[in-house]
N, C-alpha and C positions, 0 to 999 in steps of 0.2 A: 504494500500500500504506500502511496507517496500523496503529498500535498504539497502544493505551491504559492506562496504568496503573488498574488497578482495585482500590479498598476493599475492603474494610480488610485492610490489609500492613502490618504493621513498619517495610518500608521508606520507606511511607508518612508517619513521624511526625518530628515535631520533635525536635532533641534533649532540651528542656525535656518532651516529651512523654513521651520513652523512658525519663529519670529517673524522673517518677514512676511510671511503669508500672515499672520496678524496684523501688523505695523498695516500694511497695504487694505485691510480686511476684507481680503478672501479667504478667507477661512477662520475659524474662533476657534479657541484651549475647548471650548465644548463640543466642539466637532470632533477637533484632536482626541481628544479626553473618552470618547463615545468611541471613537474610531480602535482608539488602544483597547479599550475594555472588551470589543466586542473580539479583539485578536486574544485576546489572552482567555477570552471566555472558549475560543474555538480549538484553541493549540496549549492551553496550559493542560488540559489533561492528559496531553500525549506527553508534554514535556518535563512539565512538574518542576517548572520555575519559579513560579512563587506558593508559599507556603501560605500567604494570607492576601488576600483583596479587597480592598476598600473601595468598592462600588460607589458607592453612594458618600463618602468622604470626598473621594475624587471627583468625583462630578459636583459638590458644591463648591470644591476650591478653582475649577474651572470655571464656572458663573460671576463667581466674585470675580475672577483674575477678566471674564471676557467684560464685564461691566468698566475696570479699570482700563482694558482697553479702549471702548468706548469712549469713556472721558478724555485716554489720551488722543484721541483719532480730533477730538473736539477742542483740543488746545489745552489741554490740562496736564497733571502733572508727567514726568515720566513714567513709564512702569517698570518694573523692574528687571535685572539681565536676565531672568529665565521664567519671566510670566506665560504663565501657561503652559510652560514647558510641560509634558508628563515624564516622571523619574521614581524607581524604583530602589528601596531601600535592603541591603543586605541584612537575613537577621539576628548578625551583631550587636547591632547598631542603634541605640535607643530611639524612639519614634515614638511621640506624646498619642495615645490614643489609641497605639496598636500596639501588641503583642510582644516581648522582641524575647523568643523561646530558644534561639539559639539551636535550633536543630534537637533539643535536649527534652525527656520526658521528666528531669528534675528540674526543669525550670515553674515553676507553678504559673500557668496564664491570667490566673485571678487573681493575681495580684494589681495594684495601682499601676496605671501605665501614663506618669506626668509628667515626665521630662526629656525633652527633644538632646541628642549630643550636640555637641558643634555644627558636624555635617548639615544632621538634621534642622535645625536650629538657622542656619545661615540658607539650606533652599528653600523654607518658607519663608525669608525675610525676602528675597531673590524672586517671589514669584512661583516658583515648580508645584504643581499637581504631583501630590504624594500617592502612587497607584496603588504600593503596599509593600511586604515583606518577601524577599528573594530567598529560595533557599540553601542551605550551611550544613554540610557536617557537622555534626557534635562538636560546640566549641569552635570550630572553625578548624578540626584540629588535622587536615590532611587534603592531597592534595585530587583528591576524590569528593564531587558529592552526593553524597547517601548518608542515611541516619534514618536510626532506628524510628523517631518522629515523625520524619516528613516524607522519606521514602525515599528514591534513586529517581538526579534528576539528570533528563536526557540530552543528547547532542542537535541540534536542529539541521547540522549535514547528516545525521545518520542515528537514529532513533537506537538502534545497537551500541552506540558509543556512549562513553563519559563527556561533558563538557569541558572535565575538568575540575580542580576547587581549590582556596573552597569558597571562592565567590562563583560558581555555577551557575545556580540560577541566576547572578547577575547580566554573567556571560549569554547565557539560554536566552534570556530575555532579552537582550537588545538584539541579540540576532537575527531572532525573530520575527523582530518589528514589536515586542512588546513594551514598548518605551524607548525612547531613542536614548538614553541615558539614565544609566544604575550604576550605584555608590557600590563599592567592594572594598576589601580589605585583604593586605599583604603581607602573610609573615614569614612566607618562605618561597614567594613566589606567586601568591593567592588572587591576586589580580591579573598577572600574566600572564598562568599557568591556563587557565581558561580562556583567557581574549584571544590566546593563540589557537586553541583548539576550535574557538567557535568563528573565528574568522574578523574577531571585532579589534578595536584597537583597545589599549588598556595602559594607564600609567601607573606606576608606583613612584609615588611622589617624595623627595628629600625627607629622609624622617624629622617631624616635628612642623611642615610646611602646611600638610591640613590637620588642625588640633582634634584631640581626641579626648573623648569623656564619656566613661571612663576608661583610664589607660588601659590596653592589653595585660593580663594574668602572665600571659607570652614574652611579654618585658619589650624592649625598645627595637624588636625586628619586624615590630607589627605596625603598619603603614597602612591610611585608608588612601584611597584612589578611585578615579571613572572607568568605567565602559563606554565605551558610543562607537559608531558608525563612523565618525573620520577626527582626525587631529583635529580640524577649526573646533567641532562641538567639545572635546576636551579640554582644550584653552577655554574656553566660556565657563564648562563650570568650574574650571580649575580658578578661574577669576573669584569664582563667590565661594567657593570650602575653602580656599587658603586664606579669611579673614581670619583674624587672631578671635580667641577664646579663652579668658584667664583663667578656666578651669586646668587646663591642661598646662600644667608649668613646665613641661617639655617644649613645648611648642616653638614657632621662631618668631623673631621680632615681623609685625607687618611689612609684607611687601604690595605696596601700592600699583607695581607695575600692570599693564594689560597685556596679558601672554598672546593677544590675538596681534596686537600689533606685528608685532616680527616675524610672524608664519611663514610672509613668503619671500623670506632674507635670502631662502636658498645654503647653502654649503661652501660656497668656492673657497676654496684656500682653508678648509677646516685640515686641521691632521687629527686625520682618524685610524684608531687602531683596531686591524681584523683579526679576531680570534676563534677561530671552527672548533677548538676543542676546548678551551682556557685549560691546554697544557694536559687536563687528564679524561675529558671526558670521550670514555672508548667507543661505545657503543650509542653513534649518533645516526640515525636511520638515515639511509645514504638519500632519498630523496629529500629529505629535511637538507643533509648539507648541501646538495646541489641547485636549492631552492633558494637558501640562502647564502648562497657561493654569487649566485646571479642577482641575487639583491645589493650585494657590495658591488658587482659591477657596476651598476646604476650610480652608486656613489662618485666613482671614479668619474663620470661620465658628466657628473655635474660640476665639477671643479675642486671635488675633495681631495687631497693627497691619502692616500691609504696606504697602510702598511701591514702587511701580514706578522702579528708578535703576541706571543704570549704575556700577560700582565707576572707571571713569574712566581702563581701560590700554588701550593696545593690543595684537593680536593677539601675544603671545610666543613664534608657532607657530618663528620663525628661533632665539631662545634655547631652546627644548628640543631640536629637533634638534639644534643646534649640537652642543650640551652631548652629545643622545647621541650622534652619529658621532663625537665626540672618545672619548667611551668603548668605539664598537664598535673603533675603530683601537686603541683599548687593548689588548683582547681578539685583534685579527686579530695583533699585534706578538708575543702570548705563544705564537702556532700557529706549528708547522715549516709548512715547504711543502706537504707533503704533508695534514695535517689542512687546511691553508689551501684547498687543493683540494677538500674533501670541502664546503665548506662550501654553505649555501641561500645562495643568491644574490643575494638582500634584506640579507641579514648583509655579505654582500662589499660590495655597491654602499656600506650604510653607512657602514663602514670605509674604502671608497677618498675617500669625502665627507670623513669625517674628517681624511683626512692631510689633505687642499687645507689645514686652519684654522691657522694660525698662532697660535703663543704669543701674543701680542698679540691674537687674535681671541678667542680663551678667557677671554684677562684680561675684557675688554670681555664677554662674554656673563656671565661673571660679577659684575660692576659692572652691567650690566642687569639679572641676575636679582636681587641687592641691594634696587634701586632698587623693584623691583617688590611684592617682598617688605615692603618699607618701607611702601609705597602702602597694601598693603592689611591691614599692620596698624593702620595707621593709620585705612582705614576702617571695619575690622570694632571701631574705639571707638566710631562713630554704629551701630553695628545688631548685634544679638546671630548673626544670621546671613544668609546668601544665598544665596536660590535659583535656581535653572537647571535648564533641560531636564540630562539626564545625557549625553546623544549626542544629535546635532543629527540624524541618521538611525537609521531601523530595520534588522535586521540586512540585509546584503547579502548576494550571490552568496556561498558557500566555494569556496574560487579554491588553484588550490598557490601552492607556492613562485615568489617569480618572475615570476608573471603578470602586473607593470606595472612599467615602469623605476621607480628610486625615486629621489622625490626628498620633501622635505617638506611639500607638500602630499599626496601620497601617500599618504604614511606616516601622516600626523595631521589632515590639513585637515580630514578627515568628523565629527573628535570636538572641535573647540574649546573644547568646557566640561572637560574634564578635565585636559589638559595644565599648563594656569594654576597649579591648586594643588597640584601634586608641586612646581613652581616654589619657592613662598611655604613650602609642607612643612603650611598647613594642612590640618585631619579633612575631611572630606567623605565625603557615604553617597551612594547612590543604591536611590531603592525604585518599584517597579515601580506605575505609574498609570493602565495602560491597554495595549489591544491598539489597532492598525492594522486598520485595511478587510479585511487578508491576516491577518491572527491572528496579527501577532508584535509583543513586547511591546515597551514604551514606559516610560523611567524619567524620574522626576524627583531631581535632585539637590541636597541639603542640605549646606552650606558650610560651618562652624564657626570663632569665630576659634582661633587657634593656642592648645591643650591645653585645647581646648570639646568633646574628644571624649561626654564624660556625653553635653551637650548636647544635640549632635549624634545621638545615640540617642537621648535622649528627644524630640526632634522628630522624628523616623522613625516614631519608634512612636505619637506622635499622631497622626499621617500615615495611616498604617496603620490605627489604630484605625476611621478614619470613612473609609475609602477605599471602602469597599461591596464588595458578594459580585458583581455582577457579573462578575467574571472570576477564578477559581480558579486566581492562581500556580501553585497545587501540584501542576496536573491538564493536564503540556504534552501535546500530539497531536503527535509526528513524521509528516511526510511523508513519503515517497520519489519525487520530481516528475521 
């Protein structure tokens, strides 16, 4: 069985697209807003990207936002950068009003739901139509999504595959057309890991650039970031998440900048540095490298200087686990028995990895992660930035909860290029460069030094610009195999 999104839909557009189609008014956030719901009402069951729907929230925040525009069309005030936009929330992520369950059957639903995070917090002040809750692994805690809560959510090239995670459903859903932009988060890769797989673009942004409330359990490798349909709509909402929020005393001082400004600056004369393995990674599916062998030539091609070089670390797949089963055993310490029982079994096995690490084992993973972080600021002073495949594989089997003992290869060997820079906490994007022999997509990913995120998007968006029509991101085919 197959399905196909077909033109022209609403659901279909960019959010830069849906502005102007507002601004101009042809079209209203409650056209838009109808238009999404009715995509997600026809393909969330196959797909199982979000976990929760706010029908009827979202459509009154579209009313308000089409009234506002209104007023603006009639000389009144601005509206704001993403009125009427529709955007979907990962559920991490707190959200006044709805749910935020975490994938988890120890999270209790009825409990009070009244305080928005930062993210959340700054796209309602921005205007966005809140659609609802994308779905997460347990905790967020892998780079799969399935959970015992919300079930196994699907690939929208290929109903047999994973999306990816463990922002999945975020991924799922902008692919789709179910929203042209959903909020994710990245702690080992959790934003890129999936944008790759489902063909969209995905940033992890400088850690501490979009504030977060409250911090990850996971510690300072966890990064919120967009999905969307092309670099422009990622500069826009990167414009309104990376406003400051003194909750988060991690955070960085306000940057006033407009990332949309500089998109189309182009490359010439960047030194860029090309890395197909980063030195260990063995087993990179030979159509991924040849996907993104041909992506760097594009670079060349624009006036890049490129240089084929390893940044010179070894594999730090034993430092990011570490680090996160010290934080799943965080998480499993603050569960009674009983939630401890409910738990996906991926989440457990984590956690029992965690206790084995000794105080002294933590020190040293953190004296490693230092060291490592040191390295490559140090190298990203000879090169403005570095590229790599995004995932060393195209998407796999969607598997439940559970289905392979875990240990750290497991859990992260398949994705080597991502884990490194929630490490170090530099930007890093990933954009889609091509399909597989099986029609599932293929990223290439762009590296940044530390607060390069502009950069880092206006290289995407070079990227992009010459990447060719050959393959229409925007137009996935699900299977049912």
């Amino acid at each position: 069985m197959t399905f196909s999104l077909t033109p022209p839909d609403l659901a279909d557009c960019t959010a830069t697209e849906l502005l102007q189609l507002y601004q101009t008014g042809q079209a209203s956030p409650v056209e838009a807003t109808a238009a999404v719901l009715a995509r997600i009402d026809t393909l969330n069951p196959r797909l199982n990207a979000f976990c929760m729907v706010a029908h009827e929230s979202a459509l009154q925040s579209a009313r308000d936002s089409e009234a506002r525009w209104q007023r603006f069309r009639q000389g009144g005030a601005p509206c704001g950068d993403l009125e009427g936009v529709p955007v979907s929330i990962k559920d991490l992520i707190l959200t006044r009003g709805m749910p935020t369950l975490r994938g988890s059957h120890a999270v209790d639903a009825g409990q009070a739901w009244d305080v928005d995070a930062p993210a959340t917090a700054r796209l309602r002040e921005a205007g966005a139509v809140i659609l609802g809750k994308t779905n997460t692994p347990e905790f967020g805690c892998k780079g799969e999504t399935n959970s015992p809560r919300t079930g196994i959510t699907r690939n929208p090239w290929d109903l047999s595959k994973t999306p990816g995670g463990s922002s999945g459903g975020a991924a799922a859903a902008v692919a789709s057309g179910m929203g042209p932009l959903a909020i994710g988060t990245d702690g080992a890769g959790s934003v890129r890991i999936p944008a790759a797989f489902c063909g969209n673009f995905g940033l992890k942004p400088s850690f501490g650039r979009v504030p977060a409330y409250p911090l990850s359990p996971f510690g300072s490798v966890a990064h919120l970031g967009p999905h969307s349909r092309s670099v422009a709509d990622a500069a826009l909402i990167m414009n309104v998440l990376k406003k400051p929020d003194a909750r988060d005393w991690t955070s960085l001082p306000a940057d006033d900048s407009d990332y949309r400004q500089a998109l189309e600056g182009g490359i010439r004369g960047l030194h860029i540095a090309w890395s197909p393995t980063l030195g260990y990674a063995k087993n990179v599916h030979p159509e991924v490298a040849r996907s993104v062998a041909g992506a760097v030539a594009h670079l060349s091609e624009l006036g890049a200087h490129v240089e084929q070089i390893d940044p010179g670390f070894e594999d730090p797949l034993e430092i990011t686990t570490g680090l996160w089963f010290a934080g799943a055993w965080t998480v499993w310490n603050g569960l009674t028995a009983a939630q401890q029982a409910l738990t996906d079994p991926d989440f457990q096995a984590q956690a029992l990895l965690g206790a084995k690490l000794s105080v002294l084992d933590i020190q040293r993973l953190h004296l490693q992660r230092g060291a490592l972080g040191s390295q490559m600021r140090q190298f990203m002073q000879r090169f403005d930035l570095l590229v790599t495949p995004s995932v060393a594989v195209p998407a796999f089997e969607a598997r439940p909860a559970g289905h392979s003992p875990m240990d750290p290869v497991a859990m992260l060997g398949w994705t080597p290029f991502s884990y490194p820079f929630n490490l170090t906490q530099q930007p890093a994007s990933t954009v889609p460069c091509g399909l597989t022999s099986a029609g599932l997509p293929i990223g290439v990913q762009f590296v940044g030094p530390m607060f390069g995120d502009a950069l880092v998007l206006r290289t995407s968006r070079a990227y992009e610009s010459v990447r060719g029509g050959a393959v229409d991101f925007s137009r996935p085919v699900a299977m049912d195999r």
